[in-house]
ZAKOLDREN-847146 format. One record per residue (C-alpha): chain; residue in one letter; x, y, z. Coordinates in steps of 0.02 Angstrom, whole numbers. Layout:
<rs>
[r "A"; "A"; [X; Y; Z]]
...
</rs>
This chain:
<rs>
[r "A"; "X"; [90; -616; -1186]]
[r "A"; "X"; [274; -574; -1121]]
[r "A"; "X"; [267; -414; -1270]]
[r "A"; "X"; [72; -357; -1182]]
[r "A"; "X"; [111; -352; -1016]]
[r "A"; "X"; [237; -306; -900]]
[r "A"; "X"; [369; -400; -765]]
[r "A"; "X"; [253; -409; -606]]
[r "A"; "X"; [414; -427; -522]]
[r "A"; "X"; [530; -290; -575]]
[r "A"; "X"; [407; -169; -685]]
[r "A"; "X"; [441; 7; -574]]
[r "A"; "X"; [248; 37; -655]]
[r "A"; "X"; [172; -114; -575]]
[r "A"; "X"; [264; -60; -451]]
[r "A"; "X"; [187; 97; -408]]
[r "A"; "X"; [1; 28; -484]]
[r "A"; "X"; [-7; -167; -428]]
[r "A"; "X"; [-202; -176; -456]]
[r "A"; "X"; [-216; -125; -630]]
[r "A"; "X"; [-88; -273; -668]]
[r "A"; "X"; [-196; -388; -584]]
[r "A"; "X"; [-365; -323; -669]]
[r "A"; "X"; [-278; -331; -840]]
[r "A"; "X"; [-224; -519; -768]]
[r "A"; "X"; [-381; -560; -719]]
[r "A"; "X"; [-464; -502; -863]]
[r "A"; "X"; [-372; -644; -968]]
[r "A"; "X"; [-406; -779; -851]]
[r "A"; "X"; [-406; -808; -677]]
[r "A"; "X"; [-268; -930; -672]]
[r "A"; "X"; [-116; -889; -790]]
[r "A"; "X"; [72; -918; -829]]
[r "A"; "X"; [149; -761; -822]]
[r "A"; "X"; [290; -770; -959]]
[r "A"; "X"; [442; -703; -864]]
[r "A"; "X"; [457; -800; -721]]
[r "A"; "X"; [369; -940; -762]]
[r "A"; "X"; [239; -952; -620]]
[r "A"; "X"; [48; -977; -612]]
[r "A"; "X"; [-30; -819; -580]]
[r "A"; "X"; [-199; -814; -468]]
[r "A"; "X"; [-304; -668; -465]]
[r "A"; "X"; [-482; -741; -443]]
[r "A"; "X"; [-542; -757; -274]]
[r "A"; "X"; [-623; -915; -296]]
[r "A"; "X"; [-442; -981; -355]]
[r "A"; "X"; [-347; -895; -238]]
[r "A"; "X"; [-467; -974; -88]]
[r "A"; "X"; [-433; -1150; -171]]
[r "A"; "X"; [-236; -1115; -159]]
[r "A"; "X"; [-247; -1059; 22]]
[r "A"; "X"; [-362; -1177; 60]]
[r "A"; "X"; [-267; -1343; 0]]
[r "A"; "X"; [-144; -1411; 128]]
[r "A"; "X"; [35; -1364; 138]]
[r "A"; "X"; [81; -1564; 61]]
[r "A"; "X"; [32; -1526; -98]]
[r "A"; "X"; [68; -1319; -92]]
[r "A"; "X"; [203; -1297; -15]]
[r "A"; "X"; [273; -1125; 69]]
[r "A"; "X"; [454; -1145; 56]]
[r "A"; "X"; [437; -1005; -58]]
[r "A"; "X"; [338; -892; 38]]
[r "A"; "X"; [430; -749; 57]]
[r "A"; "X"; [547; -726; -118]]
[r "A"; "X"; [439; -833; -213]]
[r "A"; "X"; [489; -882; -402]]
[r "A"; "X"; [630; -738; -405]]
[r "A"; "X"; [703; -848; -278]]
[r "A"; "X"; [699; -1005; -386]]
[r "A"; "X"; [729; -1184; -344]]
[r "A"; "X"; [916; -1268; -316]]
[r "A"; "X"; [862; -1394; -389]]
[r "A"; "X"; [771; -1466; -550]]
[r "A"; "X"; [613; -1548; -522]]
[r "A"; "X"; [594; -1720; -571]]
[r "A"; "X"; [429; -1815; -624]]
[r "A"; "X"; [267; -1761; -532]]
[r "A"; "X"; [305; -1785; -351]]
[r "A"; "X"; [462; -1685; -315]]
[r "A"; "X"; [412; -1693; -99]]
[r "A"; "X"; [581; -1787; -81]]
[r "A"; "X"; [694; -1656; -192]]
[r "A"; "X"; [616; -1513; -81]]
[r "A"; "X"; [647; -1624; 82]]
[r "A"; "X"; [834; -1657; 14]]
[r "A"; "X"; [871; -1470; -32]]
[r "A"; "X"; [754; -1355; 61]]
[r "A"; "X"; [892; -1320; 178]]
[r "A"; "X"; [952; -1218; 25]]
[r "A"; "X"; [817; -1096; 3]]
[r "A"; "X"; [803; -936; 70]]
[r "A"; "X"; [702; -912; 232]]
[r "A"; "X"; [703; -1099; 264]]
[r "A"; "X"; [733; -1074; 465]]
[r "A"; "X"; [595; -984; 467]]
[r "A"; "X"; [404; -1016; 534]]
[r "A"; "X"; [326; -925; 349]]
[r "A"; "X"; [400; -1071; 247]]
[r "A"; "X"; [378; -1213; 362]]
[r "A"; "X"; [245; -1348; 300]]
[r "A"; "X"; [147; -1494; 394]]
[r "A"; "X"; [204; -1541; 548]]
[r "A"; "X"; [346; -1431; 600]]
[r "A"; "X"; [237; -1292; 541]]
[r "A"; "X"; [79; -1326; 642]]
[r "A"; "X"; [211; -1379; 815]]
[r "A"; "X"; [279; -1212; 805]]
[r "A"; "X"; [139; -1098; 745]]
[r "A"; "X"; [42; -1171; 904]]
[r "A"; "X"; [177; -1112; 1021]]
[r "A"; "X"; [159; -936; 935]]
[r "A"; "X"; [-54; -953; 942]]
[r "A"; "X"; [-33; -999; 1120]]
[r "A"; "X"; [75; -826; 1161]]
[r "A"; "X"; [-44; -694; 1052]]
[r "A"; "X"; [-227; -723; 1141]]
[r "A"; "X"; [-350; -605; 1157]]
[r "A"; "X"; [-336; -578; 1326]]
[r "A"; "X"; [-127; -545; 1300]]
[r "A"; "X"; [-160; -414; 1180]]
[r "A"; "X"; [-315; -337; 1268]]
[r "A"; "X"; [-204; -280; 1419]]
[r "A"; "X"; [-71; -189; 1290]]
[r "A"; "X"; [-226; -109; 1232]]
[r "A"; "X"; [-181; 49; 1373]]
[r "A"; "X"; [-4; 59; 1331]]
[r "A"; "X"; [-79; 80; 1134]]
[r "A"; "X"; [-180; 206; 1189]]
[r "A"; "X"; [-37; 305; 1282]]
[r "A"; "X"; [93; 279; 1160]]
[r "A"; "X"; [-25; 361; 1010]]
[r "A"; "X"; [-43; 496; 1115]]
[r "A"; "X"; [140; 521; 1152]]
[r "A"; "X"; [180; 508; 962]]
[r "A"; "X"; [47; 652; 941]]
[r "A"; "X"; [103; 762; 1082]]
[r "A"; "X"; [262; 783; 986]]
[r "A"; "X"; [191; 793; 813]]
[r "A"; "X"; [44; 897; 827]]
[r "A"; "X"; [114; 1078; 881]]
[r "A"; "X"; [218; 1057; 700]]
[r "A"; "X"; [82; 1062; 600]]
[r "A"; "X"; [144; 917; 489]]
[r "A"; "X"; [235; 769; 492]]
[r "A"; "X"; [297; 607; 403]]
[r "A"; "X"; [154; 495; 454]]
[r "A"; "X"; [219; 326; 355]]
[r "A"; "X"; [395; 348; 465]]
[r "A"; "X"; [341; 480; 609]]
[r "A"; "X"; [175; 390; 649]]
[r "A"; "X"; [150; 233; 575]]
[r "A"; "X"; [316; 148; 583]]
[r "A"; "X"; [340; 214; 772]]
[r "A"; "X"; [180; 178; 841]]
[r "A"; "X"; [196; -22; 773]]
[r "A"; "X"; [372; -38; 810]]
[r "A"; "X"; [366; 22; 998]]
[r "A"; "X"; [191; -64; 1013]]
[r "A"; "X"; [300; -246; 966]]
[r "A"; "X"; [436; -185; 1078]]
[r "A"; "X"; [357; -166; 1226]]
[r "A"; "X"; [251; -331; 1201]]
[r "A"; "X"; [381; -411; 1200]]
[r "A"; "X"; [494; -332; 1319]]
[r "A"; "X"; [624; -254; 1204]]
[r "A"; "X"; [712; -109; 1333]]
[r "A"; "X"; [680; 54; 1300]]
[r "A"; "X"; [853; 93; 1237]]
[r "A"; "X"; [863; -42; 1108]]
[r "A"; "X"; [688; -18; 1022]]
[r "A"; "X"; [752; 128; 869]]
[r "A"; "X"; [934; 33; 861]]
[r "A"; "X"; [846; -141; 820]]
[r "A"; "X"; [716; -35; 695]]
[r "A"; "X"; [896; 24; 614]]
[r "A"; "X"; [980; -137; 636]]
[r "A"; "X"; [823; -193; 530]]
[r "A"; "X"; [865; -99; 393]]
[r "A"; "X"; [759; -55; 259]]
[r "A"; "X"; [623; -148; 182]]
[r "A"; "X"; [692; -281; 54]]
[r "A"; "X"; [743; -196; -104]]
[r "A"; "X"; [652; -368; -194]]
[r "A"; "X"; [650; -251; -372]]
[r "A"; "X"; [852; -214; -363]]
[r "A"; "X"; [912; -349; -288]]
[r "A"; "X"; [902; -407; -138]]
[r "A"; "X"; [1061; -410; -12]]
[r "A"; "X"; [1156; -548; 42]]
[r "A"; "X"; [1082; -590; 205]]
[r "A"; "X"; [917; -582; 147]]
[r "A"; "X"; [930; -757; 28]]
[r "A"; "X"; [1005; -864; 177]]
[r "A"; "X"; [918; -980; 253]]
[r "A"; "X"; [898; -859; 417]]
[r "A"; "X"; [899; -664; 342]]
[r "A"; "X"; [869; -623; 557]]
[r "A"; "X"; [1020; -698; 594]]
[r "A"; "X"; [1103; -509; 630]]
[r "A"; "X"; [982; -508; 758]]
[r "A"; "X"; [1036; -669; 856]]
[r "A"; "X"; [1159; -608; 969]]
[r "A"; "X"; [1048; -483; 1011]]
[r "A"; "X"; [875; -591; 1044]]
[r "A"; "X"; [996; -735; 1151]]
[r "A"; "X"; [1051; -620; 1263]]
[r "A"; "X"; [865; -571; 1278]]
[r "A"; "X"; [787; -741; 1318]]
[r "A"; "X"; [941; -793; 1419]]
[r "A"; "X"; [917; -637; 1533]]
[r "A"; "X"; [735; -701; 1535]]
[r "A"; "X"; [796; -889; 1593]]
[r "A"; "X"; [884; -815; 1730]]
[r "A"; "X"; [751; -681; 1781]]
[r "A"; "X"; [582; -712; 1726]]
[r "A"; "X"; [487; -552; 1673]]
[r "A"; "X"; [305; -506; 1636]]
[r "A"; "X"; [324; -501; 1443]]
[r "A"; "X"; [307; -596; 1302]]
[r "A"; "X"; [476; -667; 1275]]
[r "A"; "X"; [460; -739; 1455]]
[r "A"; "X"; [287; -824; 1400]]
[r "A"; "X"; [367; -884; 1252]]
[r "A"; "X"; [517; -970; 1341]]
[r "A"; "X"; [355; -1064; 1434]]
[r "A"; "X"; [258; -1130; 1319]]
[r "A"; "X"; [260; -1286; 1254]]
[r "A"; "X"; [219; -1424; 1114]]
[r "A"; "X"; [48; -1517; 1120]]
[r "A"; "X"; [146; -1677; 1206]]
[r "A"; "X"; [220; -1541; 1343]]
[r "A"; "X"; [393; -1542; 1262]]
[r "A"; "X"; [484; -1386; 1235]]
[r "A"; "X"; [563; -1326; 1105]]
[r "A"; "X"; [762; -1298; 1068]]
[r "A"; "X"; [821; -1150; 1154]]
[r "A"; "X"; [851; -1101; 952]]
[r "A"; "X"; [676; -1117; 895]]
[r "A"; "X"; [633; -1019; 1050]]
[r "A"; "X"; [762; -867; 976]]
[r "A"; "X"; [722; -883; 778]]
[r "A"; "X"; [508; -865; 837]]
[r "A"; "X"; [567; -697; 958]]
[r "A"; "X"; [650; -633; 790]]
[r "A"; "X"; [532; -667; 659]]
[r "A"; "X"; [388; -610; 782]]
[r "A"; "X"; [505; -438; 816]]
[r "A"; "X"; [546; -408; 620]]
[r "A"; "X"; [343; -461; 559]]
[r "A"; "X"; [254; -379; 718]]
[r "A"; "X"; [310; -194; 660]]
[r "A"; "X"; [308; -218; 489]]
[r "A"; "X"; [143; -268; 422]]
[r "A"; "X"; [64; -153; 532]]
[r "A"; "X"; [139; 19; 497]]
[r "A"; "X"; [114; -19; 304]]
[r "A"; "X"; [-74; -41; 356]]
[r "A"; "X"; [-98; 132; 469]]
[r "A"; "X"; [16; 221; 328]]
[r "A"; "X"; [-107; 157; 188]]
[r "A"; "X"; [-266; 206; 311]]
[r "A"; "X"; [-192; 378; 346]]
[r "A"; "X"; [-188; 393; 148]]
[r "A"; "X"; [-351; 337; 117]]
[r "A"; "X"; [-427; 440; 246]]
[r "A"; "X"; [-300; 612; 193]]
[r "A"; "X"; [-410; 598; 14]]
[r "A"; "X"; [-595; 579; 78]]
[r "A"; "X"; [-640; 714; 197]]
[r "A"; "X"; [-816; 646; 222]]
[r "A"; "X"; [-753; 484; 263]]
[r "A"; "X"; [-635; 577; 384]]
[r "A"; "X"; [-758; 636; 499]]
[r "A"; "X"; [-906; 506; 483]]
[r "A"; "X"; [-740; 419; 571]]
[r "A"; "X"; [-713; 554; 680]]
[r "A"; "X"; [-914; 552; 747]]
[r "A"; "X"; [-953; 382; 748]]
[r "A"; "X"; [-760; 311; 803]]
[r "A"; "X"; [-859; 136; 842]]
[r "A"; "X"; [-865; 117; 623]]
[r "A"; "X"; [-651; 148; 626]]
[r "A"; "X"; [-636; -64; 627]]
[r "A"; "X"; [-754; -83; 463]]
[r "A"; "X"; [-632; 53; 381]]
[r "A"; "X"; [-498; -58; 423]]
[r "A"; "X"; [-567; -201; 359]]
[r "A"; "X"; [-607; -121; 192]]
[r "A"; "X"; [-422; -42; 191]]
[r "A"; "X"; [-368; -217; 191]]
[r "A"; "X"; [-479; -275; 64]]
[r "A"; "X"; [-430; -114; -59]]
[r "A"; "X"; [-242; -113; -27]]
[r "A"; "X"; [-162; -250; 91]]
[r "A"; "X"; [13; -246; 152]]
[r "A"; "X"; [39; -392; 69]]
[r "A"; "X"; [25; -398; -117]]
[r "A"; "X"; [72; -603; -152]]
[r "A"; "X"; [116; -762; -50]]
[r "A"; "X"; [189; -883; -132]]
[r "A"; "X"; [182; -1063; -149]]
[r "A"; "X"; [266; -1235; -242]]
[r "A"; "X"; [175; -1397; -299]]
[r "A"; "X"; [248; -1531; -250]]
[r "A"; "X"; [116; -1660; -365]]
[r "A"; "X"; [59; -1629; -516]]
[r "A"; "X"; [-126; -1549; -484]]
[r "A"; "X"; [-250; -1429; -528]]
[r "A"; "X"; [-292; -1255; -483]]
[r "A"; "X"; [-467; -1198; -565]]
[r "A"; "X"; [-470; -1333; -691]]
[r "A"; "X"; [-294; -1281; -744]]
[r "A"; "X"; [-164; -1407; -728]]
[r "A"; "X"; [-3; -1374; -642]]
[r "A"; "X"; [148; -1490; -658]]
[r "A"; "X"; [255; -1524; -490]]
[r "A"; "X"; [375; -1408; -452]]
[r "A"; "X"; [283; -1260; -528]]
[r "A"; "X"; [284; -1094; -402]]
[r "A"; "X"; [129; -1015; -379]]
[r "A"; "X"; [112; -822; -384]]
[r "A"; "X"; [-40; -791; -260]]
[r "A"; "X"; [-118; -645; -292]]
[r "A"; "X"; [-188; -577; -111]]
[r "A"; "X"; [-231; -403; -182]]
[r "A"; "X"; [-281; -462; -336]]
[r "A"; "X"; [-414; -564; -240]]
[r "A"; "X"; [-485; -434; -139]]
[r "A"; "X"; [-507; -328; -281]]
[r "A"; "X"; [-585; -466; -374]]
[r "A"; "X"; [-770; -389; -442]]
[r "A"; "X"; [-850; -551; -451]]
[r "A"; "X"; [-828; -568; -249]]
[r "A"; "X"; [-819; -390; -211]]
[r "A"; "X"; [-959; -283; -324]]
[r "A"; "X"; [-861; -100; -352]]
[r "A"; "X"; [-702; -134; -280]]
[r "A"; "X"; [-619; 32; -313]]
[r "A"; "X"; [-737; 110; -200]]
[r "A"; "X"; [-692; 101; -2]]
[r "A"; "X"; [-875; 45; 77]]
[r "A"; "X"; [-870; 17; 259]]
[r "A"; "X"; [-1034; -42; 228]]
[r "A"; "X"; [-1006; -185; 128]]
[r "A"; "X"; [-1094; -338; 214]]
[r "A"; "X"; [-947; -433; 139]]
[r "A"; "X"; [-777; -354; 196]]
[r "A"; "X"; [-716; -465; 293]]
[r "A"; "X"; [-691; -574; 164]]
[r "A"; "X"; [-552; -524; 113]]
[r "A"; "X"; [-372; -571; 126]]
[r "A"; "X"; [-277; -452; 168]]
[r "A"; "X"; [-204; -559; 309]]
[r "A"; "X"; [-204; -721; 193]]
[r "A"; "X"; [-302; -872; 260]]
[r "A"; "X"; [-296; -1068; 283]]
[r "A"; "X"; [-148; -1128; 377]]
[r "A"; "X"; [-26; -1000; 356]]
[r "A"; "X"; [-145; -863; 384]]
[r "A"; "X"; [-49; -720; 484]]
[r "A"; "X"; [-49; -734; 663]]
[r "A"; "X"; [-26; -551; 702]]
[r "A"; "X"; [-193; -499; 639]]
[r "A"; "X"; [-295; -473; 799]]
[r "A"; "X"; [-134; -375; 859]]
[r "A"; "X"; [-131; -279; 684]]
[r "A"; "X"; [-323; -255; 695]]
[r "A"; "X"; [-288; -179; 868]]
[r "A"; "X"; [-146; -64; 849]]
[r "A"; "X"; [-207; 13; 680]]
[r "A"; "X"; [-371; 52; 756]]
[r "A"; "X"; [-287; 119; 921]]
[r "A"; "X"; [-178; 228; 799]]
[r "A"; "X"; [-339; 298; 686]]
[r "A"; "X"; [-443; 335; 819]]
[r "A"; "X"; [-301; 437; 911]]
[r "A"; "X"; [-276; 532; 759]]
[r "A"; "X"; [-459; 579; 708]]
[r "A"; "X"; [-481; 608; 900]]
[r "A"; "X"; [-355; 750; 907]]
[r "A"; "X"; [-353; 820; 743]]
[r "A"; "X"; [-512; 919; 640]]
[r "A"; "X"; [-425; 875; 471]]
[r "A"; "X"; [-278; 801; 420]]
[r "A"; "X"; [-235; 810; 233]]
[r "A"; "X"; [-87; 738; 91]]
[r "A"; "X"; [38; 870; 80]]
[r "A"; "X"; [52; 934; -97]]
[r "A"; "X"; [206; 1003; -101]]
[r "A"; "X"; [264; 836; -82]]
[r "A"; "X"; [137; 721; -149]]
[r "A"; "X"; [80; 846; -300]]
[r "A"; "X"; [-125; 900; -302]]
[r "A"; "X"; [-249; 794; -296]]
[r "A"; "X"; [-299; 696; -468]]
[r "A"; "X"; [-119; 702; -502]]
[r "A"; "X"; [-45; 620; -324]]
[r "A"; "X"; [144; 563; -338]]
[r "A"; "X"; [190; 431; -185]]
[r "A"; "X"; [319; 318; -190]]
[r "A"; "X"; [328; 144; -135]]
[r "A"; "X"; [456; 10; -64]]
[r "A"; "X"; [533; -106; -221]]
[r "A"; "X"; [478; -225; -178]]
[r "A"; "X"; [350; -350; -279]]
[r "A"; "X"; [269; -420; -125]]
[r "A"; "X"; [228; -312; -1]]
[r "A"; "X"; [145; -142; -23]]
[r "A"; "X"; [247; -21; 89]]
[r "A"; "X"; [233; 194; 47]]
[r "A"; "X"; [410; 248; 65]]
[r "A"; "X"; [335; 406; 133]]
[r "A"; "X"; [166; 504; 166]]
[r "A"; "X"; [184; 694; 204]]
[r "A"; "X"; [17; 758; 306]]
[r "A"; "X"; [-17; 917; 349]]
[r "A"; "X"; [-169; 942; 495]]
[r "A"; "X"; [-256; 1056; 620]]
[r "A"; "X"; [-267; 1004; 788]]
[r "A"; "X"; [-450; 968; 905]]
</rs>
């Protein structure tokens, strides 16, 4: 198979067109060894649901984020390899992290996250949203055009985070660049991003937040988080406390501008769609759904046996990585009848998994689910049109967008938009 199909993980093709490699995939069988890294591809739903679905002691996610590229650092042995992984996962990239904790020290510090993001948290950002859309449009509007990935997108999520959590206003666009961009997973990826903390530029920063907060409790989230506590009312390490602010700063911007960039391109092609939005703004959260289900930020989790065991009648040796394909999932035809089309009428949308599921299911969705439709219905409220730019995108039936290299998120690089205002 390695001369019929491409490298899912460096291909600049599969790249740019992530679905037809999964179709092709799929096509063969749901559950395949891709030749080149050596992992277990899944691109059927129903196989994809049993991976996410299994708990984390016999799947693990200490290679959630680089997945096989990453490899292990060391070579499994027999068909229970939990004690290797125990011995040597403070090796792996990530590893300080919440997104490639298993069992218990997942579910402890996941709770203390669940805990801080409740409904009735986000619901009183939901003005702020509202203003902050509005203050991104006064600015972009009178021009006619703008970047809406960087201009729009990026801004709205990243100073929607921010000021959940507290960040001051002069700090918010010199953490974004302090950020960097997106990891270059395709070319390489730089040095800080295989340790076992890639956030760790941010520490000094983040300290002196929640240390400010110790001293002078504030009504944000970073004060909440300093307050909450285990199940047995224990807190955790002032450390813990810093690496959650971090990860929930770096994943709380990121997810969700590659969502409201992929809606704004979705909704730049299909006119009609554009204003049954615009008259009926109630139907903007179906769209959303179906956006995730036809292109979610996230391609591919990742995931390690640690026993030899099965996934659809296939059987996979300890210390295999799994490739799971989100995307491919959602696009599945056998769950999803016609999934090239976007339907916000399919009785099934929600379905998908564009925010992954089971245990490590993503804890920012409500806030994503909030902030993206905030966003959209901003936009469609004070614009009659907006439309891709061709001068940079090329004319429709021959569009030309470029995306982040990396192999498992889905991120446009840009997305030039031209409009007319209300």
């Amino acid at each position: 198979m390695a001369g019929n199909e491409p490298d899912f993980f460096s291909d600049p093709e599969v790249l740019q067109d992530p679905k037809s490699y999964f179709d092709r995939m799929r096509a063969q069988c749901p559950v395949l060894r891709e030749p080149y890294r050596n992992s277990i591809m899944v691109t059927g739903y129903d196989a994809v649901i049993e991976v996410m679905n299994r708990r984390d002691d016999v799947f693990s996610a200490a290679l959630n984020i680089l997945g096989p590229v990453q490899g292990l650092p060391f070579a499994p042995e027999g068909g229970d390899i939990r004690a290797q992984l125990d011995a040597h996962r403070h090796e792996m990239a990530w590893s300080d992290h919440l997104t490639c904790h298993d069992g218990e020290k997942h579910a402890r510090n996941r709770q203390l996250m669940t805990d801080l993001l409740t409904y009735k948290r986000l619901k009183a950002n939901e003005v702020f949203l509202y203003a902050l859309a509005d203050r991104l449009l006064d600015d972009l509007l009178p021009r006619g055009h703008c970047n809406a990935a960087t201009e729009y997108a990026h801004a709205a999520a990243t100073f929607a985070i921010s000021d959940l959590m507290g960040i001051p206003q002069e700090d918010r666009w010199p953490l974004v660049e302090l950020l960097g961009a997106p990891p270059s997973q395709v070319e390489g990826e730089a040095t800080h991003r295989v340790t076992t903390d890639p956030l760790v530029f941010l520490k000094e920063r983040f300290d002196g937040y929640l240390k400010d907060r110790l001293a002078e409790p504030r009504a944000d989230l970073m004060t909440e988080l300093l307050g909450t506590t285990y199940r047995d009312g224990s807190a955790a390490s002032f450390e813990q406390y810093s690496l959650l602010a971090r990860f929930l700063f770096a994943a709380g911007q990121d997810t969700t501008s590659r969502l409201i960039a992929i809606a704004i391109r979705i909704l730049a092609e299909d006119q009609n769609l554009q204003q049954q939005l615009r008259q009926s703004p109630h139907r903007i959260p179906d769209f959303i759904e179906e956006v995730l289900r036809y292109e979610s930020p996230v391609k591919c989790s990742y995931r390690l046996a640690v026993e030899d065991t099965t996934i659809g009648g296939m059987e996979v040796p300890a210390g295999t990585v799994i490739t799971v394909g989100l995307m491919a999932a959602s696009n599945d035809p056998a769950h999803f009848p016609n999934p090239d089309q976007i339907d916000i009428d399919r009785a099934n949308k929600r379905d998908h998994l564009g925010f992954s599921k089971g245990a490590h299911g993503c804890l920012g969705a409500p806030l994503a689910r909030m902030e993206s439709r905030v966003a959209l219905e901003r936009l469609l409220a004070r614009t009659s049109n907006f439309r891709i730019s061709e001068a940079h995108h090329g004319p429709a039936g021959a569009r030309r967008f470029q995306y982040e290299p990396t192999y498992t998120f889905r991120s446009l690089i840009d997305l030039h938009i031209a409009y007319d205002g209300a």
